[in-house]
N, C-alpha and C positions, 0 to 999 in steps of 0.2 A: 616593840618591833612592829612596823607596819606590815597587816598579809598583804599581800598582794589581791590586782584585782582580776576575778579569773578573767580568759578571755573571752570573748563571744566568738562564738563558727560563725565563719561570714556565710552569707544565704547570698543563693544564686539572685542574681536579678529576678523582678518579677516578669512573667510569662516566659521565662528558660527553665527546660525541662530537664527534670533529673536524670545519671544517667539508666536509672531504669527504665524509665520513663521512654528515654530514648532509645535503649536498647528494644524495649518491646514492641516501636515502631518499627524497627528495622528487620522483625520479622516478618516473612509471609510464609501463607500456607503451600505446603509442596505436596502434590501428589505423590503416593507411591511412586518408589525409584524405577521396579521394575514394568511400571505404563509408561514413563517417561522414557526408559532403554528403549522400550519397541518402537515406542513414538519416532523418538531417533534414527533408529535401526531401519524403519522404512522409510523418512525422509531421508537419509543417506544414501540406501541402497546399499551399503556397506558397513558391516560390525567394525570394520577399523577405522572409517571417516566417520562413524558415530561416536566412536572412543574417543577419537582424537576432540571432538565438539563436547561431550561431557567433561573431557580431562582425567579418562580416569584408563586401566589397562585394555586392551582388547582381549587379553584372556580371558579379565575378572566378565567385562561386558558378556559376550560370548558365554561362560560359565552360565550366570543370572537368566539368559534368554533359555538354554537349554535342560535348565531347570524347571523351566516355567511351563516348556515346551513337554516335559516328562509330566508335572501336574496335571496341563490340563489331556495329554495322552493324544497329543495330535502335534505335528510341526507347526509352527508359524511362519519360518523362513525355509524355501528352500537355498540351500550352497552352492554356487557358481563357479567357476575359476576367479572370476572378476564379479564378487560384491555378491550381494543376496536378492532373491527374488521372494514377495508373499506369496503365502500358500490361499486356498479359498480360507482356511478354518484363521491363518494370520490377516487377511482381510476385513474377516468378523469381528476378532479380538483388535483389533487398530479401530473402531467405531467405538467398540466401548472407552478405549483408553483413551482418547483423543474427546467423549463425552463426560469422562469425568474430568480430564485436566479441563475441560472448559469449563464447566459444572464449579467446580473447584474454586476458576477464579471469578466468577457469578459471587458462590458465598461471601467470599472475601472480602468484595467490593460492596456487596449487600449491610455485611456485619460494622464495615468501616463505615458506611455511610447512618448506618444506623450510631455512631460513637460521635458521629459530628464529623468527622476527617473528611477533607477531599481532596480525595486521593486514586491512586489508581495509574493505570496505561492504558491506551489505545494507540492497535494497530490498525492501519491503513493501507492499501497499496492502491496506488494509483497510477494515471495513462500521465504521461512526461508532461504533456500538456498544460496540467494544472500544476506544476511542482514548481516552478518559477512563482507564482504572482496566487493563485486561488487560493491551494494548500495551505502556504505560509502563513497568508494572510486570516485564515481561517482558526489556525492554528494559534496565533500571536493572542487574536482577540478571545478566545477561549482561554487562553491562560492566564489573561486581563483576571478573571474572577476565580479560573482553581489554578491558581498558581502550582501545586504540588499533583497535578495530573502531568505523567510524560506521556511522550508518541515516539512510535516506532513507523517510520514511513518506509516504504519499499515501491519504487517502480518498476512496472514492465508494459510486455506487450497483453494484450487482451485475452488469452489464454492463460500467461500466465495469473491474471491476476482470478480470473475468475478457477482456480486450479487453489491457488491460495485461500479464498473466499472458503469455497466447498471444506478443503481440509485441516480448518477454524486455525489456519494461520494467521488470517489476520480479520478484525472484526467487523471493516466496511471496507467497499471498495467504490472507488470514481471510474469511469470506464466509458466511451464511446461506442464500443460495441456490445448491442443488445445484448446479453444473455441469453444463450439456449437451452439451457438447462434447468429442470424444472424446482431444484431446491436451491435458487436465488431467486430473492425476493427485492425486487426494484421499490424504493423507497420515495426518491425523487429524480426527477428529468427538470433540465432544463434544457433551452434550445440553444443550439451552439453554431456556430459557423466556422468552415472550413476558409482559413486567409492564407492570402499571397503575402509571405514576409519581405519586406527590400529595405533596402536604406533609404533613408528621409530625402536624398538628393535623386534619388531611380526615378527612372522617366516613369514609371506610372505613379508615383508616389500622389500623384492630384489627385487621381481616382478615386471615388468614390466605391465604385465596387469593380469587380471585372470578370471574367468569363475565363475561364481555362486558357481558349485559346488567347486570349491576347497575352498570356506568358511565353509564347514558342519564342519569341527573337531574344531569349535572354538568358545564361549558363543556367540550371535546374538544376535541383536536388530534391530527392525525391524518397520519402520511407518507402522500407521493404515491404513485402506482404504480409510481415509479421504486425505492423501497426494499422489500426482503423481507418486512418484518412487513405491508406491507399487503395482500400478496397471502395470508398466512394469514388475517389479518383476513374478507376478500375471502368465504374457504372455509367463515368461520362465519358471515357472513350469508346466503350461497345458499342453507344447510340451514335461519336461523333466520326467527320470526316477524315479528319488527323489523329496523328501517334503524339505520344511524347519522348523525346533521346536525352535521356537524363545526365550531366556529367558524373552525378552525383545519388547512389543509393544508400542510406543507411538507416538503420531502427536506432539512430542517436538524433533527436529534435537541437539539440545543444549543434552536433557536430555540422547538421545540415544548415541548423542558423547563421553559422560561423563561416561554411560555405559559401552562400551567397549573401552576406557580409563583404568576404575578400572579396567577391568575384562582379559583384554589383549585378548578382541573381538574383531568384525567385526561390523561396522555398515554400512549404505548405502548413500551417498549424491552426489546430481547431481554438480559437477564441471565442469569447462574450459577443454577440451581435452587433454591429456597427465599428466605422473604421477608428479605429487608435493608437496611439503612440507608446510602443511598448517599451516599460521600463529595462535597461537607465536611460533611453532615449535613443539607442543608436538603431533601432530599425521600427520602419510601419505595418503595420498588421491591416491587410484590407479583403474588405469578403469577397467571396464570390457565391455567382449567384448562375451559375450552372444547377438547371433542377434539382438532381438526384445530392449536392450539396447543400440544397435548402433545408434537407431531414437530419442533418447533424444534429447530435444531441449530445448530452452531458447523463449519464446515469450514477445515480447513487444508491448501491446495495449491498445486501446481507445475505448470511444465512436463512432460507427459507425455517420456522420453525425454534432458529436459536434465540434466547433470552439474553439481548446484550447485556454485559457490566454496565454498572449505572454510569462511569464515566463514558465510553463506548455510547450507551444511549444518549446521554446529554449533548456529544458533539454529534451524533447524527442529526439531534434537533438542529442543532444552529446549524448544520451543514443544508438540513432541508428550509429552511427560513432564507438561508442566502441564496438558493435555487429556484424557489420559485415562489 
């Protein structure tokens, strides 16, 4: 009687990880729940719009904060009709929780890199401006060599992002408007100019650069006061003879491109120095060279004092290398 011959376990291809292996990547470290609740609780302004963003009950939430509020024997939130306000002693306790979740993912990123892994997240926000062509592009090339690092991008206007910055929502920020505040820390500037956007057929499109006023005889759009270019804007009409009558205001750089796009206007966006052909090709970007727009810049910052994640760190490098 022939035995049989036993079988062999077939074996994963070589360098496919088992799944422990893989499971124990796909863990990260979580700060305690109840910093993360508060964390919540005052980005929301509200125990129920912060339930709803953990996913879990507004009573149980609510419960855990009032809990925590009985330990430490002082409120954190005071109760509104609509949503919650911090107390000075919840103000306090939101510094510490907000520096261990950062702290937290420091270790992480430290202990990974220490294992050989690159790996990690970096957040960013930044001014509209660079989200088309800078950002991407920055971003593309960085993942060239850590491929398993992701980003989390977020635009706005200059408040907001430095409001983000401060309250370690996100880890760098790009920005035209200086910083007032004394716990950001400006990394790199590069010099940027304020352009007239048109279509490649628009009678100024031959220009080399131009002056404010030779935009008046053409439909305008123009951002709010909520973004940086309008406040230089702003610097050259208090010095000039003329106003500007916009058809168009908005804090959307997409919406005002499109704008005068249809309309064979003029819109305004800070670009790289010198005139260019902004991809896919359908409008030109050209400077101007009205004084108070000659001091445009590009800023790139941090947390005054915070210790970026090593991924965080690595793209601030190549972010400062492509700057200046």
């Amino acid at each position: 009687m022939k035995r049989k011959k036993p079988v062999a376990k077939k074996r994963p291809p070589a360098g496919t990880p088992d799944r422990a292996a893989a499971k124990s990547r796909k863990r990260r470290l979580r700060p305690p729940r109840v910093l993360t609740y508060v964390d919540a609780v005052a980005r929301y302004g509200s125990i129920r719009k912060a339930a709803d963003a953990l996913n879990i009950a507004s009573s149980a939430l609510n419960r855990q904060i009032l809990d925590l509020e009985t330990d430490l024997g002082a409120p954190l939130f005071e109760r509104l009709p609509r949503g919650v306000r911090m107390t000075s002693a919840g103000e306090v306790f939101l510094v510490y929780c907000r520096l261990v979740i950062s702290e937290l993912k420091l270790v992480e990123s430290r202990v990974e890199q220490l294992r050989g892994l690159v790996r990690g997240q970096v957040s960013v926000a930044a001014a509209e401006s660079v989200a088309g062509e800078l950002l991407p592009s920055a971003i593309t090339q960085f993942q060239a060599t850590h491929p398993n690092v992701r980003f989390q991008v977020r635009i706005g206007a200059p408040e907001e992002l430095i409001e983000a910055l401060v309250a370690d929502q996100v880890d760098l920020i790009l920005t035209h408007d200086a910083p007032k505040k004394k716990d950001v820390a400006i990394i790199a500037t590069a010099p940027q100019a304020l352009c007239a956007m048109v279509v490649p057929d628009h009678p100024l499109a031959r220009r080399d650069n131009l002056r404010l006023r030779d935009c008046l005889g053409f439909p305008l759009a123009l951002a709010d006061t909520t973004l940086a270019g309008r406040a230089l804007i702003e610097q050259v009409l208090a010095m000039a003879s003329f106003d500007l009558d916009p058809r168009l205001v908005s804090n959307s750089v997409e919406t005002m491109k499109a704008f005068a796009h249809m309309n064979r206007g003029v819109c305004f966006q800070f670009r790289s120095p010198g005139k260019a052909l902004i991809p896919p090709g359908d409008m030109i970007a050209i400077p101007l060279v009205d004084p108070p727009l000659l001091q445009a810049k590009l800023l790139l910052a941090t947390r005054r004092s915070r210790v970026l994640p090593v991924a965080a760190a690595a793209f601030a490098e190549q972010l400062r290398s492509i700057l200046t």
